[in-house]
C-alpha positions as CSV (number, residue, x, y, z in Angstrom):
1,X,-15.0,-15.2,27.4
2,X,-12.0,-14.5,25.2
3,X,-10.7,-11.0,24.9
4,X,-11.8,-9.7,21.2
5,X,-8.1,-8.3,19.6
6,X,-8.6,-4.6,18.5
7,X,-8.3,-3.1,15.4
8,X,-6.0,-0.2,15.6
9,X,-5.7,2.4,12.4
10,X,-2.7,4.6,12.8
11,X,-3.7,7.4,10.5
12,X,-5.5,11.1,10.8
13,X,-6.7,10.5,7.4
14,X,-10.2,10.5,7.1
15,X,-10.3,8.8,4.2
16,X,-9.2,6.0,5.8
17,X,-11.5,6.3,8.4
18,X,-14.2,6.6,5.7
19,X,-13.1,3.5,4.1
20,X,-13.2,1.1,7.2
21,X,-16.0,3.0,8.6
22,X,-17.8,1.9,5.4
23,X,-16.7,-1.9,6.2
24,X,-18.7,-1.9,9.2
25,X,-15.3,-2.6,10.9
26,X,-15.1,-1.5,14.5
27,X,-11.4,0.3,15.3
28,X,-9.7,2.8,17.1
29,X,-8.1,6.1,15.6
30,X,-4.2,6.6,16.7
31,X,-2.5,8.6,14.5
32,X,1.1,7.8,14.2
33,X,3.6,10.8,15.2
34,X,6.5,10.1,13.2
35,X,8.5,11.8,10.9
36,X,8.0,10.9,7.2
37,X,11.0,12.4,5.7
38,X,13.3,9.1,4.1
39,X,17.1,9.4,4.4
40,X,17.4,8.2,1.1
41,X,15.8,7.6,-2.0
42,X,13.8,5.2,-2.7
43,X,11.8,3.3,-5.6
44,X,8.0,4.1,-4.5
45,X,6.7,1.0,-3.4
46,X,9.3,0.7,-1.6
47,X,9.0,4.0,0.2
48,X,5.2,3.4,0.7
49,X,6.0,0.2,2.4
50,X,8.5,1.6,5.3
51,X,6.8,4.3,5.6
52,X,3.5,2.3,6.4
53,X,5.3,0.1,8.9
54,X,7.0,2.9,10.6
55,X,3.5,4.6,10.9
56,X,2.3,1.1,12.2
57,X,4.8,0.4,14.6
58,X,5.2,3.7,16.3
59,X,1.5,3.4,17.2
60,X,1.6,-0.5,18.3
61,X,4.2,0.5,20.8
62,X,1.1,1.8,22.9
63,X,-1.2,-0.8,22.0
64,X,-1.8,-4.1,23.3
65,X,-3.4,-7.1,22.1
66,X,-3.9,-5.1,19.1
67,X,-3.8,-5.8,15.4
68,X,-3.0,-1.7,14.2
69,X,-3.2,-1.0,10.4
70,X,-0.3,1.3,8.9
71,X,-0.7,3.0,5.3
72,X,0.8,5.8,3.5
73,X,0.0,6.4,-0.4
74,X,1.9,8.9,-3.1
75,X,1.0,9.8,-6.9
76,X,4.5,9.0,-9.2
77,X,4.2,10.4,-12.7
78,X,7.3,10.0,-15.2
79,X,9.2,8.2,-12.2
80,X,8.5,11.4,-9.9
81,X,6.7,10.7,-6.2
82,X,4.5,13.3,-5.9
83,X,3.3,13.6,-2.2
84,X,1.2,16.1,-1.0
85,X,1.3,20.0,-1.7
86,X,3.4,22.0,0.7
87,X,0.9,25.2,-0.5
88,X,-1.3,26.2,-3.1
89,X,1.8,27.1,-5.9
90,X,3.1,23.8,-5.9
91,X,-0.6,22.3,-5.8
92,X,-1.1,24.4,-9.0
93,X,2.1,22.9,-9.9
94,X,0.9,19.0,-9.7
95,X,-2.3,19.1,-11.6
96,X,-1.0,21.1,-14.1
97,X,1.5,18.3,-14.7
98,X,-0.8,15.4,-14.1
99,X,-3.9,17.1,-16.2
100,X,-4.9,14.6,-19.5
101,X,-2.5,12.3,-18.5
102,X,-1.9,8.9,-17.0
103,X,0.2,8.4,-13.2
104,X,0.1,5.5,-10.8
105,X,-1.3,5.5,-7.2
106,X,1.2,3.6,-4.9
107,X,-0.3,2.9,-1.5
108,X,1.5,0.6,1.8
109,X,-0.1,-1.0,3.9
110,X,1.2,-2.5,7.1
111,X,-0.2,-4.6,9.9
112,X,1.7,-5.2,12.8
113,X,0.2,-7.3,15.4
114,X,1.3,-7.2,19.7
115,X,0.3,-9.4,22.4
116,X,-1.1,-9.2,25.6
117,X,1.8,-7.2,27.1
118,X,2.1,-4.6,24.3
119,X,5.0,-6.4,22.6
120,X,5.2,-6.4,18.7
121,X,4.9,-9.9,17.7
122,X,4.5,-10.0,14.0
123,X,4.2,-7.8,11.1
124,X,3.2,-8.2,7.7
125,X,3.8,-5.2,4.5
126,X,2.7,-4.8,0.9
127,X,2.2,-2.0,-1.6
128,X,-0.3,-2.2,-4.5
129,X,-0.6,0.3,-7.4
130,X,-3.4,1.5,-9.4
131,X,-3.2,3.2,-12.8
132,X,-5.2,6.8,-12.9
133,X,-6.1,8.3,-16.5
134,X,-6.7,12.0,-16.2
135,X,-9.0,14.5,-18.3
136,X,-7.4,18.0,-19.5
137,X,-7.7,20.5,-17.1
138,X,-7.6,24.4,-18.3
139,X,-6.3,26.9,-15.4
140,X,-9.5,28.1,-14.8
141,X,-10.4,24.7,-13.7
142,X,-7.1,24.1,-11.8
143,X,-7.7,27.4,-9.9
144,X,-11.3,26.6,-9.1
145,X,-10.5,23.4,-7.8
146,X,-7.7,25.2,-5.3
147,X,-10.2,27.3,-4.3
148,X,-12.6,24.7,-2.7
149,X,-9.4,23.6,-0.4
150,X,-9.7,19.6,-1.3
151,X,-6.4,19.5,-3.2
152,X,-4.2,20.7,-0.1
153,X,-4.0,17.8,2.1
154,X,-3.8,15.0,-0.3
155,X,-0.9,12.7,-2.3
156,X,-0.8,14.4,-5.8
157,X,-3.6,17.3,-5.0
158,X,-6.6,15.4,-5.7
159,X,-9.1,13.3,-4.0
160,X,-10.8,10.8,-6.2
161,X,-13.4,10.5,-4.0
162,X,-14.1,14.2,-4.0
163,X,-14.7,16.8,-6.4
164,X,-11.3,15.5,-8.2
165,X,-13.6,12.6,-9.7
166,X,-14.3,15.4,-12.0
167,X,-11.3,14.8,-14.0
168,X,-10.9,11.4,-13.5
169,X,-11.7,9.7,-16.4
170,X,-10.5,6.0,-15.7
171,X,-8.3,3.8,-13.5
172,X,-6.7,0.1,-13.9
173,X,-6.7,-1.0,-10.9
174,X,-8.4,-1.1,-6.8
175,X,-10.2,2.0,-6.7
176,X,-9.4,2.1,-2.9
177,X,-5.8,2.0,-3.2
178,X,-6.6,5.5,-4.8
179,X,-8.4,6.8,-2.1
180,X,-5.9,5.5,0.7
181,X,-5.8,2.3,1.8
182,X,-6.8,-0.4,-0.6
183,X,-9.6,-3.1,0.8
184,X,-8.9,-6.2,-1.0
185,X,-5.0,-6.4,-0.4
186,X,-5.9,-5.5,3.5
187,X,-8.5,-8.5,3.0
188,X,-5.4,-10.7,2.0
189,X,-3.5,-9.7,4.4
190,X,-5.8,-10.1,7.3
191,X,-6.3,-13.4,6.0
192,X,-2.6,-14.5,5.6
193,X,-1.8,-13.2,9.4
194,X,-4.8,-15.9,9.7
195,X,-7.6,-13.5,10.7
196,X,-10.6,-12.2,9.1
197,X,-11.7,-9.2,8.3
198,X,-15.3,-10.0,9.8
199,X,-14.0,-10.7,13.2
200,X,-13.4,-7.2,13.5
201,X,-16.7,-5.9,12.3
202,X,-19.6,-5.0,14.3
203,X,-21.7,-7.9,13.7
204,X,-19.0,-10.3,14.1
205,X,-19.4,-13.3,16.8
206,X,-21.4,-12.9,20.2
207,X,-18.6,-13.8,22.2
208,X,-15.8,-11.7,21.3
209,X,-13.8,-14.6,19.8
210,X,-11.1,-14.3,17.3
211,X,-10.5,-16.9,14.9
212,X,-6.7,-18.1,14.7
């Protein structure tokens, strides 16, 4: 019986957890360690892109015969990457600017794929975007929404999946990408590294086998 290849995310996000959780996928959790400061600026999808692959590879370097998923996602409104708040001022801060207006959603993804002795083999990056419209949002609101602690660990103080749907009056776009990690450009990618994404579900074939 052929070894099965395992599906590796390297995130603590649970919303990405959530979201391939939700695919009936079967994976292991290894958060990547690194630091996520850039030495330079970059243009956004850009920046999502290396920083998903450095997220990827650190963790692959401990994984073998694995396939590991890398993402990393930030809110850019008038040309400004807004990541996630460093406290509750500057999460005030970003919905007051992004309140009854329209930013994009960048997220990376990575997959980076060893072999039997641990050794990265071949890797594979994109970025998609998603356009988010935005309802008006007094202070009162903006404080309340503070308050119940969602904003404070996410790209642009919001989660769309969360009680920030509130103000969320539209998107152009892959609604995943919002939330993290976007399903049908990690479909395309599985699929051009010549996998699918049903080999690594639960109710995928009997015998463990991969397709190549």
């Amino acid at each position: 019986m052929l070894i099965k290849r395992a599906l590796v995310l390297a995130s603590a996000s649970p919303r990405r957890r959530e979201v391939l959780s939700g695919l009936g996928l079967s994976f292991e959790v290894i958060p990547s360690t690194i630091d996520e400061q850039i030495s330079r600026p970059l243009p956004p999808g850009e920046m999502v892109e290396q920083l998903a692959l450095r997220k990827a590879e650190d963790v692959a370097r401990s994984c073998k015969y694995s396939l590991v998923i890398g993402a990393d996602t930030v809110v850019v409104l008038d040309g400004k990457v807004l990541g996630k708040p460093a406290d509750r001022r500057e999460a005030y801060a970003m919905l007051e600017r992004l309140q009854g207006r329209t930013h994009q959603v960048y997220s990376g993804l990575a997959l980076v794929e060893t072999d039997r002795d641990g050794q990265i083999s071949r890797r594979s990056v994109r970025h998609r975007i998603t356009r988010v419209h935005m309802r008006p949002m007094s202070p009162d609101e903006i404080e309340w929404y503070i308050y119940t602690n969602e904003p404070m660990d996410k790209a642009g103080s919001y989660g769309i999946q969360g009680l920030g749907s509130f103000w969320v009056t539209g998107i152009d776009g892959c609604y995943t990408n919002v939330v993290g990690l976007s399903v049908p450009l990690l479909y395309e990618m599985v699929r051009d590294m010549g996998y699918s994404l049903i080999d690594f579900t639960k109710f995928g074939p009997s015998d463990g086998r991969t397709r190549r």
